[in-house]
Structures are given as C-alpha cells and as structure tokens.
N, CA, C and O of each residue as an XYZ file, in Angstrom:
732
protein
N       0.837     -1.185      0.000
C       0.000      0.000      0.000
C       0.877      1.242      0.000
O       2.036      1.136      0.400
N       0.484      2.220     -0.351
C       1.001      3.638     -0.936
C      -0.020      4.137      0.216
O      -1.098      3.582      0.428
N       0.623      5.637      1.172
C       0.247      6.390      1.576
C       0.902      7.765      1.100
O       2.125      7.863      1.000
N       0.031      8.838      0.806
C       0.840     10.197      0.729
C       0.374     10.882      2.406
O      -0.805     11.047      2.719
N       1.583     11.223      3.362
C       1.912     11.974      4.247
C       2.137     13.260      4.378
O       3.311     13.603      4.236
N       1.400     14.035      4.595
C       0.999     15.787      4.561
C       1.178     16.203      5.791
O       0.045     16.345      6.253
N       1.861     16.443      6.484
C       1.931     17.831      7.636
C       2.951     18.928      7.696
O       4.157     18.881      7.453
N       2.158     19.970      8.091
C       2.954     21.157      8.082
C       3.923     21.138      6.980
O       5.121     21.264      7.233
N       3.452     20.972      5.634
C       4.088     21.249      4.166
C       2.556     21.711      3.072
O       1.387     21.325      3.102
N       3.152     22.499      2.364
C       2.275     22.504      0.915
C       2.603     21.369      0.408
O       3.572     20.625      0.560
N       1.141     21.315     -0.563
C       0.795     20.162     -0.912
C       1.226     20.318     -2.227
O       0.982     21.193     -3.057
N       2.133     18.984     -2.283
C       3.100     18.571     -3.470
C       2.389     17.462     -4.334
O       1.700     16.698     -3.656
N       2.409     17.225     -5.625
C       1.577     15.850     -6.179
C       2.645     14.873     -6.305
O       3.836     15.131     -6.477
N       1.933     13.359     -6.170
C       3.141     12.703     -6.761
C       4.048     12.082     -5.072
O       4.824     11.127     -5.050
N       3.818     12.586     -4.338
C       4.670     12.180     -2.815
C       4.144     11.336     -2.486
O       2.921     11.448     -2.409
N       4.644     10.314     -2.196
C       4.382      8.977     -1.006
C       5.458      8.832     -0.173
O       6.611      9.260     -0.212
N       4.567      7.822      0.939
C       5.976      7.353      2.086
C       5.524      6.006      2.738
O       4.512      5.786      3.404
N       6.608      5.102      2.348
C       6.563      4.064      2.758
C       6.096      3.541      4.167
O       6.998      3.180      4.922
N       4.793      3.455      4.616
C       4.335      2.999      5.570
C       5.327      2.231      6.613
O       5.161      2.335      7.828
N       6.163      1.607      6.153
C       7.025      1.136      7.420
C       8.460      1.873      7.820
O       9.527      1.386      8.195
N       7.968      3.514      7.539
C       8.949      4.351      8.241
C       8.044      5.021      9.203
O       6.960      5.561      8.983
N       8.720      4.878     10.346
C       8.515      5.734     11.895
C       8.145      7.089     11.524
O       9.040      7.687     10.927
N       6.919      7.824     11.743
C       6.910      8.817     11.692
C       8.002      9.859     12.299
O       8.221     10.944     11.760
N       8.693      9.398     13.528
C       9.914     10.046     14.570
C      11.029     10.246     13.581
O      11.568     11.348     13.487
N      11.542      8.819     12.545
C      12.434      9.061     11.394
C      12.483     10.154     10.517
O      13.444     10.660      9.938
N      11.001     10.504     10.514
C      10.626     11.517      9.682
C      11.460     13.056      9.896
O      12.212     13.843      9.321
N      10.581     12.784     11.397
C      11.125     13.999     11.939
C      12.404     14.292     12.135
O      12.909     15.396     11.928
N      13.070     13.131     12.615
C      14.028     13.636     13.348
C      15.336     13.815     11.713
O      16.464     14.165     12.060
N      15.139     13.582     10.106
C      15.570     13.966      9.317
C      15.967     15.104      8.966
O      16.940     15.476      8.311
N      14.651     15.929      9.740
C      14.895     17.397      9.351
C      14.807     18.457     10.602
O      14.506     19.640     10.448
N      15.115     17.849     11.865
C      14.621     18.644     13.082
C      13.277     19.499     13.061
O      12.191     18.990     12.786
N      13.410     20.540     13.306
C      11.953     21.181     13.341
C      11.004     21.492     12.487
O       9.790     21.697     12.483
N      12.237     21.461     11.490
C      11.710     21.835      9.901
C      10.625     20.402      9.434
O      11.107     19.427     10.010
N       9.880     20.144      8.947
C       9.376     19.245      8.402
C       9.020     19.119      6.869
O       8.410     20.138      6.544
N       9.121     18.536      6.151
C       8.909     18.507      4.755
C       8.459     17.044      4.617
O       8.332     16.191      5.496
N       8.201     16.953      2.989
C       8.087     15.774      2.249
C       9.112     15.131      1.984
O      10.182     15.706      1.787
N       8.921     13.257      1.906
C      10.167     12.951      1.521
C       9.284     11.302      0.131
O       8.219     10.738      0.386
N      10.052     11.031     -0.972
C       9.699      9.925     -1.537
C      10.144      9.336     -0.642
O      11.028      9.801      0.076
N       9.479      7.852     -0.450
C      10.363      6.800     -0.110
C      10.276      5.531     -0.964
O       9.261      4.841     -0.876
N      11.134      5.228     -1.669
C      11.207      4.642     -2.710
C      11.580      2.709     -1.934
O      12.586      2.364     -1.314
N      10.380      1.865     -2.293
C      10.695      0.549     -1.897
C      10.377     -0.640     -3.144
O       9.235     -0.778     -3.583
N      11.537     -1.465     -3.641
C      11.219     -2.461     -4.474
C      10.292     -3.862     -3.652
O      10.149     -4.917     -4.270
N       9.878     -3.737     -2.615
C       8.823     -4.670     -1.733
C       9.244     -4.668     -0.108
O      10.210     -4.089      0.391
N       8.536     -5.242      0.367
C       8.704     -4.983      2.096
C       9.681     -5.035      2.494
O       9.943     -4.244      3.401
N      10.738     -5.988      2.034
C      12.182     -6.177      2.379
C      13.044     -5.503      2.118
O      14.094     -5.780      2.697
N      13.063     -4.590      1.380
C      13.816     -3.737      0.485
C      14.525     -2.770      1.743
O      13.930     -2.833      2.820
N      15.141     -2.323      1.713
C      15.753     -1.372      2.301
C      15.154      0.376      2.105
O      15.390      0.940      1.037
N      14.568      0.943      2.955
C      13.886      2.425      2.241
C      14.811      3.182      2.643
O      15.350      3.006      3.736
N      15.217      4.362      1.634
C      15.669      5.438      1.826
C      15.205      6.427      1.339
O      14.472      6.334      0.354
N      15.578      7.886      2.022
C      14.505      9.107      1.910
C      15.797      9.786      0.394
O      17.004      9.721      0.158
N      14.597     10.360     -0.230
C      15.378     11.108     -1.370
C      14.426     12.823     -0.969
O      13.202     12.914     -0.881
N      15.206     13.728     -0.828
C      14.489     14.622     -0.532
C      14.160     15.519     -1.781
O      15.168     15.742     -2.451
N      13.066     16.063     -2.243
C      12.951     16.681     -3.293
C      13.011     17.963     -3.203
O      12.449     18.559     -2.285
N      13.909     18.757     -4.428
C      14.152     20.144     -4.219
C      12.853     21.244     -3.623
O      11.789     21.283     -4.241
N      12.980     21.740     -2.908
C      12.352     23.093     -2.733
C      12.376     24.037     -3.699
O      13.377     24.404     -4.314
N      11.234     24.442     -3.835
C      11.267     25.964     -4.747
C      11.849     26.901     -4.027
O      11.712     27.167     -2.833
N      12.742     27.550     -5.125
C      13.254     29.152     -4.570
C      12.415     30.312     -5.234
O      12.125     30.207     -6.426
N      12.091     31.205     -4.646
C      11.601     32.582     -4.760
C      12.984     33.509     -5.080
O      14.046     33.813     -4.537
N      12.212     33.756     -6.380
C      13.325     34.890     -6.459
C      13.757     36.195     -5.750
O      13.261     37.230     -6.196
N      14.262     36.250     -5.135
C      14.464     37.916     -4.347
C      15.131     38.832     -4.775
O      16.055     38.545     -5.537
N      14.914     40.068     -4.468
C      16.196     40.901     -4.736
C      16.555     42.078     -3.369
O      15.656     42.430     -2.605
N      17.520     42.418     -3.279
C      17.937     43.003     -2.627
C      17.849     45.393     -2.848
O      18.430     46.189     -3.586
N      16.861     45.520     -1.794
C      16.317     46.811     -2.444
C      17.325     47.779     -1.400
O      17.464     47.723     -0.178
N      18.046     48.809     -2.575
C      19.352     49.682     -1.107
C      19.016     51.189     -2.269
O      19.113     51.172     -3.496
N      18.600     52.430     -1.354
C      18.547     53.512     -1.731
C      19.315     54.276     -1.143
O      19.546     53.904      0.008
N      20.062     55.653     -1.597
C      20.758     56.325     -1.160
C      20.162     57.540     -0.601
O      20.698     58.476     -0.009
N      18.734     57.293     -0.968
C      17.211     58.413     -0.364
C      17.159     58.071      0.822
O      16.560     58.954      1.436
N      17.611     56.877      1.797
C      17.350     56.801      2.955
C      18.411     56.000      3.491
O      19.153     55.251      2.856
N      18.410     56.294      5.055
C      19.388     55.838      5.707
C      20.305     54.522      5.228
O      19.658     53.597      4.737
N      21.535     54.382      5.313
C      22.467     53.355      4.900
C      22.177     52.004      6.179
O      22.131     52.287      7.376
N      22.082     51.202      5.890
C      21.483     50.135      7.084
C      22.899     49.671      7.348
O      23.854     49.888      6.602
N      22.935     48.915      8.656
C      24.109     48.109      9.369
C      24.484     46.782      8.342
O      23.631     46.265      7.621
N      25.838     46.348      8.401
C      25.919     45.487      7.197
C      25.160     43.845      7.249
O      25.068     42.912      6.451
N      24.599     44.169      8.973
C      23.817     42.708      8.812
C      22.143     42.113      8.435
O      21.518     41.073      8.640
N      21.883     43.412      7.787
C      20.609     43.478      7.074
C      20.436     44.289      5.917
O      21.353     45.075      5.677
N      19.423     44.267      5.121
C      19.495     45.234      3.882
C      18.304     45.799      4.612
O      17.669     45.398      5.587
N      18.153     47.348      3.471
C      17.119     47.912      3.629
C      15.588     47.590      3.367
O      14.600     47.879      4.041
N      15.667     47.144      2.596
C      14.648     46.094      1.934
C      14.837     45.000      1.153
O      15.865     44.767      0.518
N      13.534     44.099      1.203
C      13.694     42.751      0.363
C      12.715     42.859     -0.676
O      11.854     43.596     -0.197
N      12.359     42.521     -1.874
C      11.637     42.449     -2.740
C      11.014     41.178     -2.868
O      11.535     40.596     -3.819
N      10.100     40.468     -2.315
C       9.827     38.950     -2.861
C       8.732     38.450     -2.606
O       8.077     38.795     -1.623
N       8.241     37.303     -3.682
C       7.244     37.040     -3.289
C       5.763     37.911     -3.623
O       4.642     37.693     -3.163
N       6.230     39.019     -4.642
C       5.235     40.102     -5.242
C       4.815     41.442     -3.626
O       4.127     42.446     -3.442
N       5.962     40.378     -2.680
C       6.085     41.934     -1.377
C       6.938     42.598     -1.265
O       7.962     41.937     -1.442
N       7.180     43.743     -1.028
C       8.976     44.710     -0.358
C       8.500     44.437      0.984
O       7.347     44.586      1.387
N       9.756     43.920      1.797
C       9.765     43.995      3.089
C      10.519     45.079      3.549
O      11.685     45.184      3.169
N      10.137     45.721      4.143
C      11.108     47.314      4.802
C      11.790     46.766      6.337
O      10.974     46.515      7.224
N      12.893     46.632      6.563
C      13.602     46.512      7.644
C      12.626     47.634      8.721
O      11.613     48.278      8.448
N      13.373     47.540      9.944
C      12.783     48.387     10.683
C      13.966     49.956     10.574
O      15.191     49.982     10.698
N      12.919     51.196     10.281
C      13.718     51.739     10.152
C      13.863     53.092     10.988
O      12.759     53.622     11.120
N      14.960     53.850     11.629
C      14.802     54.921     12.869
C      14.842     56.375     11.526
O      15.157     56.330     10.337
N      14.409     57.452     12.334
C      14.286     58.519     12.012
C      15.821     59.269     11.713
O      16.059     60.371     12.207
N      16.718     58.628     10.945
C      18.266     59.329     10.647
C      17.837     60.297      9.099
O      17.007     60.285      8.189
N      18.671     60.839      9.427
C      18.744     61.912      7.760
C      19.383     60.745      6.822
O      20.074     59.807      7.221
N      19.146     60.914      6.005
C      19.918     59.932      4.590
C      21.388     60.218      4.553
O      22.297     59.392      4.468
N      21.501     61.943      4.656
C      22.709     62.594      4.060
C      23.976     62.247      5.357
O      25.143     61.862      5.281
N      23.026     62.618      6.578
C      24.382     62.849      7.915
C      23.999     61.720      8.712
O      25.014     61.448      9.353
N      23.433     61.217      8.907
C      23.073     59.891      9.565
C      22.624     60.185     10.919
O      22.430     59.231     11.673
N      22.431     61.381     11.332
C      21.676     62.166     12.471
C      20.548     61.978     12.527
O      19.922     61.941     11.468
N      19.827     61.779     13.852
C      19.229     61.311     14.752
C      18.144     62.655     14.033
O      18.813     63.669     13.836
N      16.700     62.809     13.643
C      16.232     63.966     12.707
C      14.734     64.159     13.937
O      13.922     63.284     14.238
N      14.787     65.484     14.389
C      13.432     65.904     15.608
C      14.078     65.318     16.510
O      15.019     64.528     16.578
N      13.072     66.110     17.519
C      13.047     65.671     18.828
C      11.678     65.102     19.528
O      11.614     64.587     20.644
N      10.838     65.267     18.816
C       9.535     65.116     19.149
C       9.270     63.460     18.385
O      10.058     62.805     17.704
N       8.071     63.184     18.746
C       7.572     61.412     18.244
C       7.034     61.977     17.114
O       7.333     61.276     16.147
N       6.340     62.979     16.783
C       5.879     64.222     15.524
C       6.271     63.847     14.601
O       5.739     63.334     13.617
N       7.979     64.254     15.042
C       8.531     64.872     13.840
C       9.604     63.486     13.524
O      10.118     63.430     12.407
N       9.961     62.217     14.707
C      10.819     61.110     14.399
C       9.791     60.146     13.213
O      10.082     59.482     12.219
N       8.472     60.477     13.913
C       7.656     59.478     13.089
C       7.830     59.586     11.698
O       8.105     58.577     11.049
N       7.653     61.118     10.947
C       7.531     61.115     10.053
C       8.533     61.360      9.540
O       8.375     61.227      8.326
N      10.109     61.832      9.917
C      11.179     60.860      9.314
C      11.259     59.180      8.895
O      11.759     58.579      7.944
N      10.829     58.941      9.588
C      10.794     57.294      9.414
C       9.736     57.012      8.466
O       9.769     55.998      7.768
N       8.865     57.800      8.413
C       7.963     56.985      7.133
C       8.053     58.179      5.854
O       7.185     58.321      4.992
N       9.393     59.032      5.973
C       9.822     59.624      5.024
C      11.126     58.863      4.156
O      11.422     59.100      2.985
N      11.777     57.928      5.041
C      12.584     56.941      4.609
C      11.761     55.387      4.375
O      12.220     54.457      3.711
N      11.101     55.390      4.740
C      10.193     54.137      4.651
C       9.763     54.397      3.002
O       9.810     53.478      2.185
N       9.336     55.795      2.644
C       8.590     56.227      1.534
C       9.595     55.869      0.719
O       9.415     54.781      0.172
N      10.706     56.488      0.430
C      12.011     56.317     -0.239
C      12.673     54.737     -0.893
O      13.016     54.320     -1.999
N      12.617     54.282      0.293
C      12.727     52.537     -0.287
C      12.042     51.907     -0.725
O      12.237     50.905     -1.412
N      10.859     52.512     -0.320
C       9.439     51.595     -1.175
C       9.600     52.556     -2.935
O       9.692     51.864     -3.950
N       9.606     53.324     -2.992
C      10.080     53.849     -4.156
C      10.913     53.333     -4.846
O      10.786     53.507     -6.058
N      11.846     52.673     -4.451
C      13.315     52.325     -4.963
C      13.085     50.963     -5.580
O      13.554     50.420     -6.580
N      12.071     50.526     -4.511
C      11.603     49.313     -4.691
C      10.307     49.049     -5.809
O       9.736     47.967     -5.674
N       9.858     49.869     -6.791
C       8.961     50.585     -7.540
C       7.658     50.064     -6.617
O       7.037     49.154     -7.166
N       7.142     50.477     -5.330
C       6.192     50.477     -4.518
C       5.774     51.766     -4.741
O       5.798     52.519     -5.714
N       5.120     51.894     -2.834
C       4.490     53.196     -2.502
C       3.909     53.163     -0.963
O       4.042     52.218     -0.185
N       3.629     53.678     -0.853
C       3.042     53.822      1.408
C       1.684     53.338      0.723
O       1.053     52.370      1.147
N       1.263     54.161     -0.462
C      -0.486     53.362     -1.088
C      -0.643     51.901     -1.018
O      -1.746     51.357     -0.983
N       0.510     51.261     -0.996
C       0.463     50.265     -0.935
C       0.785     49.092      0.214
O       0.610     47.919     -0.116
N       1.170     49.350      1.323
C       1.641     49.390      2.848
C       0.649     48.340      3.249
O      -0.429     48.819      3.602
N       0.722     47.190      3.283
C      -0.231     46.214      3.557
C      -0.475     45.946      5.297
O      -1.471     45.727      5.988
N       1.100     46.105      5.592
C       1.151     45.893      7.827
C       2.700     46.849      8.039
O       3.623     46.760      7.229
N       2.730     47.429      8.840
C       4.091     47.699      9.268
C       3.638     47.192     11.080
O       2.744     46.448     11.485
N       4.704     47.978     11.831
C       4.993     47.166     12.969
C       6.031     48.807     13.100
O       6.908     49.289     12.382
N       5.306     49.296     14.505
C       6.125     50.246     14.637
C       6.663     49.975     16.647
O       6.105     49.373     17.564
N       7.885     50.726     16.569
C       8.670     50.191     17.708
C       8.866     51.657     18.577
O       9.636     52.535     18.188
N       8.165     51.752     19.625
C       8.564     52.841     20.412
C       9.294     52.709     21.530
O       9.442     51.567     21.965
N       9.944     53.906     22.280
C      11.013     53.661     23.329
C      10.252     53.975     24.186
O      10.638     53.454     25.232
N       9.110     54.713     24.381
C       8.527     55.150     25.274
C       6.820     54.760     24.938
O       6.338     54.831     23.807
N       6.081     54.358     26.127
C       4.636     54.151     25.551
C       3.897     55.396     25.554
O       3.116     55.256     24.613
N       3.768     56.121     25.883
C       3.635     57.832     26.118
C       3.642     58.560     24.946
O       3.005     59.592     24.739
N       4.509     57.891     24.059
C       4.483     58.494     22.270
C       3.523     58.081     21.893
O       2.964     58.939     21.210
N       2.658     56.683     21.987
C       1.967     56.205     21.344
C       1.159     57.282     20.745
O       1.185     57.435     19.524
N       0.431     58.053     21.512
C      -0.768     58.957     21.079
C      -0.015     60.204     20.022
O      -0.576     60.643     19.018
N       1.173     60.582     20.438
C       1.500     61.359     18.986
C       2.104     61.073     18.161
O       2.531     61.895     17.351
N       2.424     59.336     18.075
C       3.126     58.621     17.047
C       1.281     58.561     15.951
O       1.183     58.693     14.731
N       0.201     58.341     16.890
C      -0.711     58.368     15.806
C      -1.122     59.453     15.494
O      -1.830     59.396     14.488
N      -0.941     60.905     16.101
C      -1.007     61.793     15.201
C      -0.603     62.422     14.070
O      -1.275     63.332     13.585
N       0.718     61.937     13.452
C       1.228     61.870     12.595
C       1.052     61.251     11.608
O       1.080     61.687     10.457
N       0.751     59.630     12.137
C       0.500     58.725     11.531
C      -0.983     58.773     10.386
O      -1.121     58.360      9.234
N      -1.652     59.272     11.060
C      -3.414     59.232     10.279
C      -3.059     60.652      9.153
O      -3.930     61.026      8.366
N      -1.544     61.409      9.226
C      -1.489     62.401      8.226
C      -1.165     61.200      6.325
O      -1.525     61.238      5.148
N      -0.246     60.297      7.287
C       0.084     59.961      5.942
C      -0.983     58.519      5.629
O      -1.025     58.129      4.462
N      -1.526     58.031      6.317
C      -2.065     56.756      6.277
C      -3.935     57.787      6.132
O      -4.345     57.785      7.293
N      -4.520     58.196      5.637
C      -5.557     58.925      6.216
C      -6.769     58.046      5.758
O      -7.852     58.244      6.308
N      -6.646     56.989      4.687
C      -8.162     56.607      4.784
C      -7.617     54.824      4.433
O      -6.415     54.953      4.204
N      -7.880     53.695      4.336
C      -7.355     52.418      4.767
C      -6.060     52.399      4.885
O      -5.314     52.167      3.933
N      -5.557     52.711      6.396
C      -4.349     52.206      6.937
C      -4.195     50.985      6.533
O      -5.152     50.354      6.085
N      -3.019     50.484      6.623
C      -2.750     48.738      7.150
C      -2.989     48.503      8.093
O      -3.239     49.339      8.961
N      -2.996     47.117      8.269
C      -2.292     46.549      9.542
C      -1.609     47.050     10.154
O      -0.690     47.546      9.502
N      -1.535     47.270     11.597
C      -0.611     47.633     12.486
C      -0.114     47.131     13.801
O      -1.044     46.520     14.327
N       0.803     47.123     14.459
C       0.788     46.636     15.933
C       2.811     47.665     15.990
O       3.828     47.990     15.377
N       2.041     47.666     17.278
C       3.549     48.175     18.211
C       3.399     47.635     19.377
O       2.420     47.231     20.004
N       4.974     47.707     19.660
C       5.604     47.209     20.889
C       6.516     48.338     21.504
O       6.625     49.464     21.021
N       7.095     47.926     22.530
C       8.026     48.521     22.957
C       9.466     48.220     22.550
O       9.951     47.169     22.131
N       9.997     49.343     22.768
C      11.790     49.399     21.307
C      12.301     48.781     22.908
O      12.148     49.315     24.007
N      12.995     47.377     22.538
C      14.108     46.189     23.527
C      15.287     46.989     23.792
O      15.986     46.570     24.715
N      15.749     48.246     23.087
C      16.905     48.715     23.674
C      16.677     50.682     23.202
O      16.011     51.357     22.416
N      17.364     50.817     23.917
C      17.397     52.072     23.850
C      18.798     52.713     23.064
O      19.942     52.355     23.345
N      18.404     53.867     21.889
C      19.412     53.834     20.880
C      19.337     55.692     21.216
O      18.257     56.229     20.969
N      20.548     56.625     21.792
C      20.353     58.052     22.259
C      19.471     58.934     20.658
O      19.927     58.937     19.514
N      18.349     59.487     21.061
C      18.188     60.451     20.750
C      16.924     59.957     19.692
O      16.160     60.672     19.044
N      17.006     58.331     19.778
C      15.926     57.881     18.963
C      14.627     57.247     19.716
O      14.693     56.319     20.523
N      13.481     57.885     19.326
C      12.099     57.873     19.503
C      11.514     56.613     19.440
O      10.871     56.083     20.346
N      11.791     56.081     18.185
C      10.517     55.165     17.211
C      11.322     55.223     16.129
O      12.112     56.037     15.650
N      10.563     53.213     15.647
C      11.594     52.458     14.847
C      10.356     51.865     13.407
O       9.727     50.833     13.642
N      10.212     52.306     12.563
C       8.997     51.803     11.684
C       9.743     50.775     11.164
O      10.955     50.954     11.044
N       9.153     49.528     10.768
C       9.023     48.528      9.211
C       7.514     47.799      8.658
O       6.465     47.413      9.175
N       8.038     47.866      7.469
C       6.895     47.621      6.770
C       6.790     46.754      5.454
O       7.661     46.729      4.584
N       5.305     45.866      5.420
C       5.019     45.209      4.362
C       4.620     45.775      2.885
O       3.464     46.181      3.001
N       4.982     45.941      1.805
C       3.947     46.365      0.938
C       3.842     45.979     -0.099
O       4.994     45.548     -0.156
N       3.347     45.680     -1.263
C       2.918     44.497     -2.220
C       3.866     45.670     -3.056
O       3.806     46.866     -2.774
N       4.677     45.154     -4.046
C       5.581     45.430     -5.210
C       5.158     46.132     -5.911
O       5.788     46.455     -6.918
C-alpha cells in the first residue's frame, strides 16, 4: 500500500511514504523543519531510503537607496519577494548625515515613514500600498502622537498595524517603523 503523508508542508503531487517508516524518522531527518520525503521501496524487504525533493526558490532581490538611511551590514534595507517589499525596521536618521532627525515622536515618526517612503520607491512600490508595518517605540507615552502623525500619511485604509516597545534604547531615537507592501 502507498500512503501520501501531509503535515505542516504545501501540498506537493506525486509524494508517497513508505508505511514502514517511523513517523519520529521523519522527523528527526529534518529537526523542526518538516517537509516531504519519496520513499522509494522495491517490496517490504527492500531497504527504504529518503530522497528529498528540491524546494522551490523565490526569487528575491535586494532593495538599497541612497534616499534613505544606509542600514548596518547585517541586514538590507529592503527585500523584494514574493510580489512583497519587506522594509527593515527603520529609525528617524537623515539619509545625508546619519543624524538622529526631531526631537519630538511628531517629527521622528515622520522621518521614518519619510525613509520608509524612499525605499518603497526604490523598490517601484508606494506607502499606497503598505499592507502591515509594525512600529517600535522607546517610550509608551508616544503612542498617542506617534498616531497623530500617523493618520497624516495613512488617512483613509491604513494597514495593519501593531507596536511594541523598542528592547533597547538607541540616544536620541524615539521610534523604529518597518513595513510590508505588495511590489
């Protein structure tokens, strides 16, 4: 008998798995990760072994503007993929001097989604198009004039949103935006 075995994977055509492998074998092939595997048997006696079949790659590209801040070398500014730009999280710096820009949540906010604007540009996007961001404050006390700013540029279907509190404290910086937005 032929079984095809489905968990926690898209559904592939064509996969089977030899009923007299341990589901635990399964697992423990790929640690947490789980996938599909053939298991190819010439009859019960046969010896089974897993042949793993390639994964699809998504093409990506790597999105870097000189309109907005230069990022640390262990992330890019944005990702392109998947028909989304992903926007790193990004602080309120000038493009040109790399200075810390306002003093107010006002005026950091809308640095940050003045560089947010910039990469999505680069990225041939737009903020029109801003599906979720995720904004990061140092203080919860901004919240209320991080959204006054916010409803200037977002004014009639925002995205998705959620904030947290910023895990470290960086001098002179407010609030940390990133964001989703379809290509």
């Amino acid at each position: 008998m032929v079984f095809t075995i489905l968990w926690l994977a898209p559904v592939r055509p064509n996969l089977s798995v030899n009923t007299d492998a341990p589901l635990a074998a399964l697992r423990a092939r790929r640690g947490s990760r789980v996938s599909l595997y053939r298991w190819a048997s010439d009859g019960p006696s046969a010896k089974t072994t897993p042949r793993k079949l390639p994964e699809p790659q998504l093409p990506r590209e790597i999105i870097y503007t000189q309109d907005a801040p230069k990022p640390p070398p262990m992330y890019s500014q944005a990702v392109r993929a998947a028909g989304l730009v992903f926007v790193s999280g990004t602080g309120p710096y000038d493009p040109k001097s790399g200075a810390v820009i306002g003093t107010t949540i006002q005026e950091q906010t809308k640095q940050c989604l003045t560089n947010i604007s910039a990469i999505l540009a680069a990225a041939g996007s737009s903020l029109s198009k801003v599906v979720s961001a995720t904004v990061l404050l140092v203080e919860e006390d901004d919240f209320k004039g991080m959204n006054e700013e916010w409803v200037k540029w977002f004014p009639a279907e925002p995205p998705a949103r959620h904030a947290a509190k910023l895990p470290v404290r960086i001098p002179g910086m407010r609030v940390s935006i990133a964001a989703i937005a379809e290509a």
